[in-house]
N, C-alpha and C positions, 0 to 999 in steps of 0.2 A: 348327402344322398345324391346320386348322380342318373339315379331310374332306371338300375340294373332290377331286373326281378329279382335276385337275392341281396341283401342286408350288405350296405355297401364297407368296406373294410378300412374305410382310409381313416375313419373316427377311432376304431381298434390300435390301427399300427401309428398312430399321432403319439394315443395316449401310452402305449409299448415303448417307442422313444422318450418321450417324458420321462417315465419311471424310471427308467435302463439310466437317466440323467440324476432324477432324484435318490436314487440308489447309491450313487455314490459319495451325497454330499451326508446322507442322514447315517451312511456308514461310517462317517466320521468322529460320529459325536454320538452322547447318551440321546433317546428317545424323550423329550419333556413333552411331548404334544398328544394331549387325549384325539381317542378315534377319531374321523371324522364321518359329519353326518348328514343325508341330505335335509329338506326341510319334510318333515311329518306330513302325509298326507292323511284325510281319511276316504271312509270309504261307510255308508252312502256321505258326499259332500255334505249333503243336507238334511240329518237326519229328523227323520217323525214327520219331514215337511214333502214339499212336492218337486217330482225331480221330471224331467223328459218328459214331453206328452202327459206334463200335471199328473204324473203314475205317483202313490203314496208312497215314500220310500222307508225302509224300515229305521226305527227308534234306536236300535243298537248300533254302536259305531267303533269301527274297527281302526286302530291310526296304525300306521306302516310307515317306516323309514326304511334307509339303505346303510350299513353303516361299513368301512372298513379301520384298517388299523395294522400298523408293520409291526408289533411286539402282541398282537392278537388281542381280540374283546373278552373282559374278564365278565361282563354286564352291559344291558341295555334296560336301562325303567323308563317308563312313561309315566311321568306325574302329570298331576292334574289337581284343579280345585273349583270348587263355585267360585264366578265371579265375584269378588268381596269379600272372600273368607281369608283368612291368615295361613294359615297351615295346607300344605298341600299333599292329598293323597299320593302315591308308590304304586304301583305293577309293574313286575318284571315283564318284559319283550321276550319273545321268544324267535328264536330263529328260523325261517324259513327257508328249504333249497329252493336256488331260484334254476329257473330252463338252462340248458346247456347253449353256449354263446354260440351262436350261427356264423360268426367271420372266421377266415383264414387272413392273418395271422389268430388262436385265441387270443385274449385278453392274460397281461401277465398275473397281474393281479385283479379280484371281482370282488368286491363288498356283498355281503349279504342284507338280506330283506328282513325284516325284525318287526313285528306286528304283537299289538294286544286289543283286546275288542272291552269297552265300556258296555255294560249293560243293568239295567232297567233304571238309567236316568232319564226324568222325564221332566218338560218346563223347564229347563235350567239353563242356562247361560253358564260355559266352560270356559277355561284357562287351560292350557296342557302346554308341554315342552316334553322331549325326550333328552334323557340322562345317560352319556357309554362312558364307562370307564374302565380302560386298556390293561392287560396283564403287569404294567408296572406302576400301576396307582394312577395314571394322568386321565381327566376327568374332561368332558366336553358336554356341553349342552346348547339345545337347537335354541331358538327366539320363543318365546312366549307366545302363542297362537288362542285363538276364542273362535267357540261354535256356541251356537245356539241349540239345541236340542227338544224338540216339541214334546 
């Protein structure tokens, strides 16, 4: 960011070079590498509990990642489980359009935003990771993450 008032472009045309780079190496050879994914966030951070100015923030919680993929996402699930359980819950992610990219040059390639919302768990202590797995079987999953849920 250099403190132009528009969205400064040099992070767009880095990551344009890059790709134009990695383009040619991955043309090479079969695809084995699942999507890739940022780390899940949620959204309220602290659900049931107190957020800014001690404001109660709501009990539902929505996790959101970014994900992309050169052979295209055939799925994105969000699992989850209670803390200390064995087996772990499934929800499919759904896809979200995100804003149209404000740099010149665009962006060659743009991952999309993939979100599922948890709700009416209450007291519990979570486990969650998201799960993409790409149009030719290759499977990737984020780290294991824990919220507390009031």
């Amino acid at each position: 960011w250099d403190g132009n008032t528009e969205w400064d472009s040099n992070p767009t045309l880095a990551a344009n070079q890059a790709v134009e780079q990695a383009d040619r190496v991955i043309g090479q050879g079969p695809d084995t590498v699942g999507p890739t994914l940022y780390l899940p966030q949620r959204d309220p951070y602290n659900p049931g509990g107190r957020g800014w100015g001690n404001q109660p923030e709501p009990e539902d919680v929505r996790i959101w990642t970014l994900g992309y993929d050169v052979s295209g996402i055939e799925r994105v699930d969000l699992k989850y489980r209670e803390v200390g359980e064995q087996d772990w819950n499934s929800t499919p992610m759904t896809a979200s359009p995100m804003p149209a990219p404000k740099t010149d040059p665009k962006p060659t390639y743009r991952g999309e935003e993939y979100g599922a919302e948890l709700a009416g768990l209450h007291d519990v202590a979570i486990e969650y990771c998201v799960e993409a797995q790409d149009m030719l079987g290759n499977i990737s999953q984020t780290d294991v993450q824990q919220v507390y849920i009031e």
